[in-house]
C-alpha positions in Angstrom: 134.6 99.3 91.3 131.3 99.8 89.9 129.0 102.2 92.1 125.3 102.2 92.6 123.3 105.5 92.9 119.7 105.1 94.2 116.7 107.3 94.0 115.0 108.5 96.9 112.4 106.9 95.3 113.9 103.3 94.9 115.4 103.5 98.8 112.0 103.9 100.3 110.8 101.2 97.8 113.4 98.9 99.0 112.4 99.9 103.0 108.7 99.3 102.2 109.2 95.8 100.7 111.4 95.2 103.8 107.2 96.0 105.7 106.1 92.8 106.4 102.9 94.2 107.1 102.9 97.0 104.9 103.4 94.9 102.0 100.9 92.3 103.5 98.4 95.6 103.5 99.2 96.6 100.1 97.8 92.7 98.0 95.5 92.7 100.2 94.0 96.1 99.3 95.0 95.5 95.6 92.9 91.8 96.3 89.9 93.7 98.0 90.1 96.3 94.3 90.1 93.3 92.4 87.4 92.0 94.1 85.4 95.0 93.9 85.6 95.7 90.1 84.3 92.5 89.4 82.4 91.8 91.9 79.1 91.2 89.5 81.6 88.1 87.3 82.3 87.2 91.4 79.3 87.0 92.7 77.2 83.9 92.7 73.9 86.3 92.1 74.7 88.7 89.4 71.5 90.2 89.6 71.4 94.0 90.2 72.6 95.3 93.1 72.4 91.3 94.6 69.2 91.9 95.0 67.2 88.0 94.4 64.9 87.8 97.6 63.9 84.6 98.8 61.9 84.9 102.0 61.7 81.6 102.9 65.3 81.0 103.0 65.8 84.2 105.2 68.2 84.5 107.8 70.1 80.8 106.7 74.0 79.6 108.6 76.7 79.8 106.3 77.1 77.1 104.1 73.1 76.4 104.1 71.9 74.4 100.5 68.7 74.9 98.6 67.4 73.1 95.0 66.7 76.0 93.6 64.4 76.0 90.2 65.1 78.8 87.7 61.7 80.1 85.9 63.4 81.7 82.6 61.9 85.2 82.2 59.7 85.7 79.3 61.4 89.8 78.9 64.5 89.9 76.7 67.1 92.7 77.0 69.9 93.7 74.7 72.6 94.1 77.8 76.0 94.6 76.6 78.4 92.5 78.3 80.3 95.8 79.7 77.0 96.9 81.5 76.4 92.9 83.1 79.9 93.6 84.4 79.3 96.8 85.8 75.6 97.1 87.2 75.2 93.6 86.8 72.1 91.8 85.1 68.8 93.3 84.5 67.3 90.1 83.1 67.9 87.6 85.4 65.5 84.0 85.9 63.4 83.4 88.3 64.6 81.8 91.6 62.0 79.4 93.6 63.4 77.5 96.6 61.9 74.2 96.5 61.7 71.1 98.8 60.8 68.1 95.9 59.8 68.3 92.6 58.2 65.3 89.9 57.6 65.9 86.1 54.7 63.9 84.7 51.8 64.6 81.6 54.2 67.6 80.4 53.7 69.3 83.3 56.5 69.7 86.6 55.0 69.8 90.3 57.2 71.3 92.9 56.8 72.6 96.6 57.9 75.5 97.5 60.5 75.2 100.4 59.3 76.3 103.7 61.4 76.9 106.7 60.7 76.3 110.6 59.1 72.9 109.8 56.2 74.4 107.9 54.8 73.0 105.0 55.2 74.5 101.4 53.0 75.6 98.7 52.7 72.4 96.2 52.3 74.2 92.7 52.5 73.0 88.9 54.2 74.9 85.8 53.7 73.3 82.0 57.0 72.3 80.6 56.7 74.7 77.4 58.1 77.2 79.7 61.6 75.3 79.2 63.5 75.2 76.0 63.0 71.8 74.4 60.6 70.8 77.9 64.0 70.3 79.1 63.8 71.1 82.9 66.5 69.4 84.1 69.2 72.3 83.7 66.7 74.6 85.4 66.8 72.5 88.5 70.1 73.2 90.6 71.6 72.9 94.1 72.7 75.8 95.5 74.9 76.9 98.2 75.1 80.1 99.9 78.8 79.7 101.6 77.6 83.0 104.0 74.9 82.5 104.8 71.1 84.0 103.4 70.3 88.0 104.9 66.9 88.7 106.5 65.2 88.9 103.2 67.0 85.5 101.9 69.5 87.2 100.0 72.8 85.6 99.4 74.8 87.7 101.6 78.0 86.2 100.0 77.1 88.1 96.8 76.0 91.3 99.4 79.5 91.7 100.7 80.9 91.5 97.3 78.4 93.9 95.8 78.9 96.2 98.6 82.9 96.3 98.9 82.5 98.7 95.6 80.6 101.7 98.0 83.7 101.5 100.3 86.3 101.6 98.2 84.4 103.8 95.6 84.1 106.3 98.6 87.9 106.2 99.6 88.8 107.2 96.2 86.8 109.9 95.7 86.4 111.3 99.1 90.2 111.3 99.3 90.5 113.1 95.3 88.2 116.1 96.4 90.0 116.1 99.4 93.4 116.1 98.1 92.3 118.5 95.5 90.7 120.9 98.3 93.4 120.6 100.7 96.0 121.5 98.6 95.2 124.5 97.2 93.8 125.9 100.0 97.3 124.8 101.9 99.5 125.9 99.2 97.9 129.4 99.0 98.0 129.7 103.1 101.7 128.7 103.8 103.1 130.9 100.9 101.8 133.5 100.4 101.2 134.1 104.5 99.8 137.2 105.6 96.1 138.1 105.3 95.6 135.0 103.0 97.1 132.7 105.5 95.1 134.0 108.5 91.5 133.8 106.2 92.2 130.3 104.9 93.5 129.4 108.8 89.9 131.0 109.8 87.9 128.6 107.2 89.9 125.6 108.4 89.2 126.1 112.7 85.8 126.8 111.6 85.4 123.7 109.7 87.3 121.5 112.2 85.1 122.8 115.4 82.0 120.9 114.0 82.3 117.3 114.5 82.6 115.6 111.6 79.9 112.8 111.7 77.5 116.1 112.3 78.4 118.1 108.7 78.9 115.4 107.2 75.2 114.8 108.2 74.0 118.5 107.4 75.7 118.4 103.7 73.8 115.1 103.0 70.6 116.3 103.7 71.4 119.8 101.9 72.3 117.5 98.8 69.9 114.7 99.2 70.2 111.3 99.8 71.8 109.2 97.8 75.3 107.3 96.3 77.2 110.4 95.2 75.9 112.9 97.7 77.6 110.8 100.4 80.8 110.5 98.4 81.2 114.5 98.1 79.8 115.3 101.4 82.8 113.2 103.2 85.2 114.5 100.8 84.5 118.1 101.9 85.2 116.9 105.6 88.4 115.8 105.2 90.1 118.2 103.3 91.1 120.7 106.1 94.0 117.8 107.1 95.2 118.1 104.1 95.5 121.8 104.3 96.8 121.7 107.7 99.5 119.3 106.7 100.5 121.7 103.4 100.6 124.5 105.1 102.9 123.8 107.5 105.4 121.8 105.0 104.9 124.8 102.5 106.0 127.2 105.3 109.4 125.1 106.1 110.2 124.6 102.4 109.4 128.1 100.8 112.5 129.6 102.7 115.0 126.6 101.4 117.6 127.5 99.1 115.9 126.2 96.1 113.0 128.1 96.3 115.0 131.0 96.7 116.9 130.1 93.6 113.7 129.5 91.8 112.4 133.3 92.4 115.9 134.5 91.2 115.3 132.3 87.8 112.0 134.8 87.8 109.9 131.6 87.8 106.0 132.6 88.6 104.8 131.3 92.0 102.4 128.6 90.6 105.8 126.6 89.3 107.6 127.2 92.4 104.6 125.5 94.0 103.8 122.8 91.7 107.2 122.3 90.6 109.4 122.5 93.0 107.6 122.4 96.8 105.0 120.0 96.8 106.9 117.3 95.0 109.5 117.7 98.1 106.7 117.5 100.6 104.6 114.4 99.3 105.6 112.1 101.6 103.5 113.6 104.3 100.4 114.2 102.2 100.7 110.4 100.7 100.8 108.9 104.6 97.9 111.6 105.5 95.9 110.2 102.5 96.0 106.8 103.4 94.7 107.1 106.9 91.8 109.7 104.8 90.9 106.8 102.9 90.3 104.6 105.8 88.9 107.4 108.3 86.4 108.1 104.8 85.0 103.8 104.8 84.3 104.0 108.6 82.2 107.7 108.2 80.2 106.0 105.1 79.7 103.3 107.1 78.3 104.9 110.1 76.4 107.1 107.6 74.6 104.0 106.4 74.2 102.5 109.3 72.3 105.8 110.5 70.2 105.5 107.1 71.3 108.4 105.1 74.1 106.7 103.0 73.9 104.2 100.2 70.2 103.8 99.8 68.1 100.2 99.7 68.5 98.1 97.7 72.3 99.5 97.3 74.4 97.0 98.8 76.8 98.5 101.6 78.5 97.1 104.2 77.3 99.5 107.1 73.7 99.1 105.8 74.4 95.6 106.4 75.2 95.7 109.8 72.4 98.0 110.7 70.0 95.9 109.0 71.6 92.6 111.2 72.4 94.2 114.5 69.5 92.8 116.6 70.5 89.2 115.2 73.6 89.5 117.3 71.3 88.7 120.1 69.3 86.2 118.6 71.4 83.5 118.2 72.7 84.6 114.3 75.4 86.9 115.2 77.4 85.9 111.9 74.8 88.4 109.4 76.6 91.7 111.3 79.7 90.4 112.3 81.1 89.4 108.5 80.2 92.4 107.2 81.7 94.1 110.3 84.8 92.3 110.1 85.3 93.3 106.4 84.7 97.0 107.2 87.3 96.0 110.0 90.0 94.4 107.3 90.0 97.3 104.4 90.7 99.6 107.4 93.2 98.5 108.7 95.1 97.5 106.0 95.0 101.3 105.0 96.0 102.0 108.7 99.0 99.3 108.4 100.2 100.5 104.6 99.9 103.9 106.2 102.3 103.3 108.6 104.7 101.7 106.3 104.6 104.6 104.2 105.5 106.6 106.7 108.2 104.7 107.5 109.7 104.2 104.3 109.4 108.2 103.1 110.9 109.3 106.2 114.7 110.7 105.3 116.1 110.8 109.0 116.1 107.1 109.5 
């Protein structure tokens, strides 16, 4: 009879796929990623930062449709495909909403669309503008399948631009707090003693001040901007981590194979990083995910307070402050989709955390 030895890596694998919902969480967050990193080859305006204003098309339902002329610009830029991908175009041509348009004597009339049953501006462009006269590929209908913002942006294109910020900030805030956390919670649960009770005293301090609040204070010490907010919320979170380490560190260091390892003369930097934390990541992997959703919800209340991602940056809970008041007035739809994205990539984080949790855990 042939026998079969799993890993204790391939058993929990085999209990997570077994997750309906963890593994439900887990496409859709790699979907969302995707999503994210391409957001500019996505995004039905590539511009920078999605960022075309069009105020007379402000505030449109989902699914509203425009002719829209294209002016080509007269500035030419040597943008590398890898940068258009990236930060999206810096050249892009010129959008004008417009109603009607005739072409006659080399020359192409158009009115300008106007909303609320006003009247638009009739104006006249010569056809040299166009390659070859040729405006017929200039004139197109467009859709905005979400809807136009305040300042007729296509919020579409918005949502995509701005699910980079909240995943960006998940990343990184949960790196520097990994990194923090677990050096700080390594050196307090072994080595004990003085050490333990000064890193212990760092950590209540830090956790008796709300979060939101030094979060707050380390962005306005740094300055506003994108990567201020990343490293202010990833010196937040770290003192979970440590918490967490800590205590697993304390439990493990007095296991047999620890004790073996100090007999072997090994130095205490590979006991830690060779033998103890990989028998205590399960913990800090379930701990991490709920990080990286606790770290989209404080960026997003950061930018809804103003002092996160910065205009014209795209962000989700820039969005929503920008759109709240339209709940009221009739166009609820501008803060509730971006609200209900923020909603989504959490809790898929919350959901694949659970399933993690699960799925590491030895005594079931």
């Amino acid at each position: 009879m042939s026998k079969t030895s799993d890993s204790l890596t391939q058993l929990a694998l085999r209990k997570f796929k077994k997750n309906f919902w963890g593994v439900l969480s887990f496409w859709l967050i790699v979907s969302i990623g995707l999503m994210a990193l391409f957001a500019y080859a996505i995004a039905p305006d590539d511009s920078q930062n999605a960022n075309q204003m069009h105020l007379s098309i402000h505030s449109q339902r989902p699914g509203f449709s425009v002719k829209m002329l294209y002016l080509p610009s007269d500035i030419k830029t040597n943008q590398s495909v890898f940068s258009k991908l990236l930060f999206g175009k810096t050249n892009n041509p010129i959008e004008v909403p417009i109603s009607e348009y005739a072409a006659d004597n080399n020359q192409l009339s158009y009115t300008e669309y106007a909303s609320d049953g006003l009247i638009g501006v009739r104006k006249t462009i010569d056809l040299s503008v166009f390659p070859n006269n040729d405006y017929t590929p200039y004139v197109k209908q467009k859709t905005f399948l979400f809807g136009t913002d305040k300042y007729g942006r296509d919020l579409l294109s918005r949502i995509l631009i701005g699910s980079r910020i909240s995943f960006s900030i998940g990343f990184i805030a949960v790196l520097i707090s990994l990194v923090i956390g677990i050096i700080m919670g390594s050196m307090a649960g072994y080595y004990g003693g003085k050490v333990d009770a000064f890193i212990m005293w760092i950590i209540n301090v830090t956790w008796s001040i709300p979060t939101l609040l030094l979060v707050i204070a380390i962005t306005l010490a740094l300055g506003k901007g994108f990567w201020q907010v990343f490293i202010a919320v990833g010196l937040t979170m770290w003192v979970e981590v440590a918490r967490v380490v800590r205590g697993q560190i304390i439990s493990a260091k007095e296991m047999q194979y620890v004790t073996a390892a100090r007999a072997l003369g090994f130095n205490d930097y590979r006991i830690i990083a060779k033998h103890i934390l990989p028998n205590i990541m399960a913990p800090i992997i379930v701990i991490s995910a709920a990080n990286f959703a606790a770290a989209i919800l404080i960026e997003s209340g950061l930018s809804f307070l103003g002092i996160g991602a910065q205009p014209p940056m795209a962000s989700w809970g820039a969005m929503i402050k920008d759109h709240y008041n339209y709940i009221i007035l009739g166009k609820p739809y501008l803060a509730m989709i971006p609200g209900l994205c923020i909603m989504i990539l959490v809790m898929s984080f919350m959901l694949i955390g659970n399933a993690l949790r699960d799925a590491l855990d030895v005594k079931s």
